[in-house]
GURO-244918 format. One record per residue (C-alpha): residue in one letter; x, y, z. Coordinates in steps of 0.05 Angstrom, whole numbers, plus 5000, padded with zeros to 4 digits. Each point is the difference from the previous one (the first is absolute). Example, Ala and Ser with C-alpha at 12.3 -4.5 7.8 and 13.67 -1.06 7.14 Angstrom:
% residues 2
A524649105156
S502750694987
//
This chain:
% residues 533
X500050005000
X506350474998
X501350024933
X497850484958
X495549454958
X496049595032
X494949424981
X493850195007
X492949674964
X497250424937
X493750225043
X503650195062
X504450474953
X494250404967
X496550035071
X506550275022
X500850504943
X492150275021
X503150135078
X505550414964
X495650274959
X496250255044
X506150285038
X502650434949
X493250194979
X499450285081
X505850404991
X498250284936
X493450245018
X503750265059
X504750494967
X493650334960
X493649865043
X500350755026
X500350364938
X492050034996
X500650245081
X504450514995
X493850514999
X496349675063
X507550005026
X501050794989
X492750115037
X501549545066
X507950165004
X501550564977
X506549844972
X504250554959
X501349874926
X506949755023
X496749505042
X494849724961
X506049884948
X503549565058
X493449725013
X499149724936
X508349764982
X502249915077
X498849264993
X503349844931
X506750355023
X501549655063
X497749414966
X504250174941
X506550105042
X499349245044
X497449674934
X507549774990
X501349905061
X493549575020
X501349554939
X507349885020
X497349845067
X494649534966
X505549544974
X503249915065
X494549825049
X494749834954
X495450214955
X493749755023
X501050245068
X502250714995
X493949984947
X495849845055
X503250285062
X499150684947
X493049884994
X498250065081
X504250594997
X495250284937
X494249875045
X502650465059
X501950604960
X493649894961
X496850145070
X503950665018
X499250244931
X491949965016
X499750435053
X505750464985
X497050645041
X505150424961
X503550134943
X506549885023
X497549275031
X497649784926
X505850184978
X504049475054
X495549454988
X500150124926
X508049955007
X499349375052
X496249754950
X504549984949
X505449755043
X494849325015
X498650074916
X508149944991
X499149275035
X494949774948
X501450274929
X507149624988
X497349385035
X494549894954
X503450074938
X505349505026
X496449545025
X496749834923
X506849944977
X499749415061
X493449774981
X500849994928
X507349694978
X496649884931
X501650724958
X494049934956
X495549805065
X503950525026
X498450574954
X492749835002
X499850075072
X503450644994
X495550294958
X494749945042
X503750165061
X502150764953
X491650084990
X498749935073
X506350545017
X497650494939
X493249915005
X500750075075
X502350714992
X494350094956
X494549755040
X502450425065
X496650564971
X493549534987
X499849685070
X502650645036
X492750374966
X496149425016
X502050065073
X499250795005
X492949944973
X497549655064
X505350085048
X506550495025
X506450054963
X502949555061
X495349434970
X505449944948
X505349705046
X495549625038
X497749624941
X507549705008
X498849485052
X495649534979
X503849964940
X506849925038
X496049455048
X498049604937
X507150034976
X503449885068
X495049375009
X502649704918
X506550175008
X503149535052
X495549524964
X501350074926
X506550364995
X506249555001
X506650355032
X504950204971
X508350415015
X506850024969
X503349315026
X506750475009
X496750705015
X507050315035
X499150565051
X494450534984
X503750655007
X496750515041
X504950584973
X496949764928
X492850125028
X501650685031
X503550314939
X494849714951
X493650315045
X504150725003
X501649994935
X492649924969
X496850365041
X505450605000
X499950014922
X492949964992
X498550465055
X504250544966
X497749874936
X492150145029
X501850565034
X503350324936
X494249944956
X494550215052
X504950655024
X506250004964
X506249715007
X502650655045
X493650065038
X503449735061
X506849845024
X497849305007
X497349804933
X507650014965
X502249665067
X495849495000
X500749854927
X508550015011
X499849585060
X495649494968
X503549984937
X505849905043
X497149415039
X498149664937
X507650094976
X502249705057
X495349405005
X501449854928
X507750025017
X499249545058
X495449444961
X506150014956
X504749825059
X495149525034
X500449224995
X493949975011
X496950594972
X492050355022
X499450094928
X503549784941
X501250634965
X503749594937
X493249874985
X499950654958
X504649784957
X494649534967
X496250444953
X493149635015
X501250075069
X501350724998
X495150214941
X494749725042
X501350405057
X499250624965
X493649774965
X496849795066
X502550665037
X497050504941
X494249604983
X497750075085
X502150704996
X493950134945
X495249545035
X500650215068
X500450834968
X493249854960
X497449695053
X500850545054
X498250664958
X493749654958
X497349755072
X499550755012
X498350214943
X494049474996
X497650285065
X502350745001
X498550234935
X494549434968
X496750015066
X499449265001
X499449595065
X505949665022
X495949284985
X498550294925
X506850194993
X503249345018
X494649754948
X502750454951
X507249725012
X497949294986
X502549984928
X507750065031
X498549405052
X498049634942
X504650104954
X504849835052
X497949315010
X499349804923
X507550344982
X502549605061
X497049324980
X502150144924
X506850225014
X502349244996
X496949894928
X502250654969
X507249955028
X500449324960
X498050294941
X503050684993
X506149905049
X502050365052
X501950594977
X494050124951
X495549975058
X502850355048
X501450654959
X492849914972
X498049945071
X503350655022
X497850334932
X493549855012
X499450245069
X504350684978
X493550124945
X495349855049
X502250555058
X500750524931
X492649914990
X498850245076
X503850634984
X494850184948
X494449965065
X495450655010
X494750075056
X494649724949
X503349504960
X496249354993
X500749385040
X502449634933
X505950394999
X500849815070
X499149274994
X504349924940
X506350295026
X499149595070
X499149484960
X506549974958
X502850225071
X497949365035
X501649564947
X506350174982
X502250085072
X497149265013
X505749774938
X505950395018
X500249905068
X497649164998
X506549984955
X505150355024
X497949615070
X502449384964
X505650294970
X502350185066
X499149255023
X503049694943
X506450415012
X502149865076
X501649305026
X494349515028
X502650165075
X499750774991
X494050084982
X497750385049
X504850475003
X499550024924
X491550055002
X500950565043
X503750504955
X494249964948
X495950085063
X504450665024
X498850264923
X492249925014
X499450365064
X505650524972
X496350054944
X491650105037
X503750515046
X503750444956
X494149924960
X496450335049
X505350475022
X502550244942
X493650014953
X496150235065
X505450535008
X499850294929
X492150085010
X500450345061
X505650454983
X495550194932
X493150015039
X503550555037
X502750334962
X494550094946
X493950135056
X497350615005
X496550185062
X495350635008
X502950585039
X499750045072
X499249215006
X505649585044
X503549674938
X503949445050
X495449495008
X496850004922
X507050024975
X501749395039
X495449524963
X493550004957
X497049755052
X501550635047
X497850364951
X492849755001
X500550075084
X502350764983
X494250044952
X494649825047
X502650595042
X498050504957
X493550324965
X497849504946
X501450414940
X507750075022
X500849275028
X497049684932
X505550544962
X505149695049
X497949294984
X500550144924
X506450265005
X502749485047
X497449414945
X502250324945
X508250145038
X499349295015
X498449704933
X505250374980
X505349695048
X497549344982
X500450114932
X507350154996
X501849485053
X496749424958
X504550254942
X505150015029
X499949305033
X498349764923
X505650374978
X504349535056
X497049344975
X502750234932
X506250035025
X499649325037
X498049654937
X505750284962
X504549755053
X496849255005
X500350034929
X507250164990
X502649505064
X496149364971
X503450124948
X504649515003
X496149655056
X506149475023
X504250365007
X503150245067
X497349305023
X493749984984
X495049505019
X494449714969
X493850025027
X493049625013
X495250394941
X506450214970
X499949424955
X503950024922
X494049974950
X499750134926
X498050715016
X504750135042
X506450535004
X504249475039
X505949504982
X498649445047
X505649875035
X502249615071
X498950425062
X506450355020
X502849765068
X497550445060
X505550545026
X503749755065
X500550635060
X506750244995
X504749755071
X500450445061
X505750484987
//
């Protein structure tokens, strides 16, 4: 039961695949199940415009920064159990998180939230590589294990209006534990274990300088685009100290025996092209995800339920680009699909920067549509990719870089897309003379809480204004995210190029066909960690 494959019955696999499933699906919905709540949030907290930022991307950076970490842990005690011992944890931030009585106490839980979500993300993408030695078995299962992560981020919207319909915003969290009972209950039952048999030492100096180092960068790269990268002495410090930190970890994993992370890895140009898909690709789902939840509500006055409704076509199209990944891969190769993937998605935000006040819902639906879709393909494959190109017994720490580039990706998505709105819903609202401009420059939403302040003539003028300043912000964010999946597929593009080199690996839906761009070749052998110095 050590190893990293195990022998377990055809049934008892797939049953275990629907407990990881779920798992990753949990998380998902997780990172975007506030979005829809952010306006009940702003009424019952209070929170600034800074806040309700850190509200909604708290829990994707700390779970970003111990992603590494957690799946490097993973290998050495276990997968299965730190998936599980993760999941109580889950359950007892999901409970703070509920009754938060501030702003600053949703933000904690939020963060201790991701730290339990760290414990659970690498596991589960490991522990199919355990379940499923077979790579065609194996890419199947991934594919549906990439709809339940995508489409989880696309349903959070869904489940969070559902909720906020008949209950308060804490409903959202407290919809975690039966879930997290059910899987706790399957788990020890259907989920073999699984470690490294010769893990070495898991070095705490590693963890530290990983942690500081993405949450330093990405700190200082939010504060820059909401204020400027001068706006404080401790934006550029942040950003140089974590830059540093990730400097120095990536100098030490080169010195280790035994490294946290195998940072040869990049070398392989599946390994690293997929990285950069998944990270861009999240960046434009999580983005869309956060502005259009307002703008669905805000501006198209729709109620949180009818605007989850509205963002169905992305959970769908999630799901069916995730199960098809495997059977479009084989045809086109890997490097067809994934640019088309990223083009795709790229088109898709473009059409949302063409969005008025009054466009129609088929405009809409369309673009979340290609969104969800493509996002469901890119980032089902370059999760195998990543897979195929680390060694059976590092999986985990393997899984849990394309997990990092997830959770990088849904919070800068929301930092730095959320960011450019704000900064341009500021700085394009006009507010009537004599009015306190703080609060409706904040947010849209404290601009409709301004607006009910004043005479009805001048709060409707207000409320005009404030939609029209923050159409405009989202209008010019979503172009410029589709300008950065342009980018991304160029780049996939030109590293699959010659996709074996740099020991490359072939992969589970990666398979040579007659339509494919690929020489078929053996798998290169796996890079060894270099010796302690």
């Amino acid at each position: 039961m050590n190893g990293t494959h195990v022998q377990v019955r055809a049934p008892q696999r797939w049953a275990g695949l629907g407990v990881l499933v779920l798992a990753v699906t949990l998380v998902a919905v997780d990172a975007t199940v506030l979005s829809l709540a952010l306006p009940s949030i702003s009424e019952s907290l209070h929170p600034s415009g800074t806040q309700l930022l850190w509200i909604g991307d708290a829990y994707s950076f700390v779970l970003a920064g111990l992603l590494v970490s957690m799946g490097a842990l993973s290998d050495r005690i276990g997968r299965r159990r730190l998936l599980l011992l993760g999941s109580t944890a889950f359950g007892a931030a999901s409970l703070l998180a509920a009754y938060a009585p501030s702003a600053g106490w949703l933000i904690l839980a939020r963060a201790l939230l991701g730290v339990a979500g760290a414990t659970i993300m690498p596991s589960t993408l490991s522990l199919i590589r355990a379940l499923f030695p077979d790579a065609r078995e194996r890419a199947t299962a991934i594919g549906i294990w990439g709809a339940g992560a995508t489409a989880g981020a696309a349903l959070g919207p869904l489940v969070g209006g559902l909720l906020l319909e008949h209950f308060w915003w804490g409903s959202a969290f407290l919809l975690n534990l039966p879930v997290l009972a059910l899987l706790l209950a399957l788990g020890r039952w259907l989920l073999p274990e699984s470690r490294d048999p010769r893990p070495g030492r898991w070095d705490a100096a590693s963890v530290v300088l990983s942690l500081a180092g993405v949450i330093g960068v990405v700190y200082g790269v939010k504060e820059a685009a909401a204020h400027g990268p001068l706006s404080h002495w401790s934006v550029p410090a942040a950003f140089v100290l974590g830059a540093a930190a990730l400097v120095a970890f990536v100098r030490r994993q080169l010195r280790l025996e035994t490294p946290l992370l195998d940072v040869r890895l990049f070398a392989d140009r599946r390994f690293t092209a997929a990285v950069v898909g998944t990270l861009t690709s999240l960046i434009g789902l999580s983005g869309v995800i956060f502005f259009m939840s307002q703008y669905l509500q805000l501006v198209r006055g729709m109620s949180p339920l009818t605007a989850g409704i509205a963002e169905m076509p992305a959970f769908v199209g999630a799901v069916v680009g995730g199960l098809l990944t495997a059977r479009v891969a084989r045809r086109t190769g890997a490097r067809a699909t994934l640019t088309g993937g990223l083009l795709v998605m790229g088109a898709g935000l473009a059409v949302l920067g063409l969005v008025h006040t009054d466009s129609t819902y088929l405009l809409l639906g369309t673009a979340f549509l290609a969104v969800g879709t493509a996002e469901g393909v890119v980032y089902t494959l370059a999760s195998d990719l990543v897979l195929g190109a680390a060694p059976a017994e590092k999986s985990g720490a393997a899984s849990a870089v394309s997990e990092t580039a997830y959770e990088l990706g849904t919070a800068l998505g929301i930092a730095l897309v959320g960011s450019v709105v704000t900064a341009l819903y500021a700085g394009a609202l006009r507010v009537p003379a004599g009015v306190d401009a703080t609060q409706a420059r904040e947010s849209i939403g404290g601009a409709v809480e301004t607006a009910r302040t004043l005479p009805q003539a001048a709060g409707a003028r207000l409320i005009a204004d404030a939609e029209q300043a923050f159409v405009h912000g989202m209008n010019v964010a979503a172009w410029l995210a589709a300008g950065l999946l342009l980018v991304s597929a160029a780049l996939a593009w030109r590293l699959l190029r010659h996709p074996h080199g740099g020991n490359a690996a072939a992969t589970g839906p990666v398979e040579v066909g007659p339509h494919s761009d690929e020489e078929p070749t053996e798998p290169a052998p796996t890079p060894t960690p270099a010796r302690a110095a």
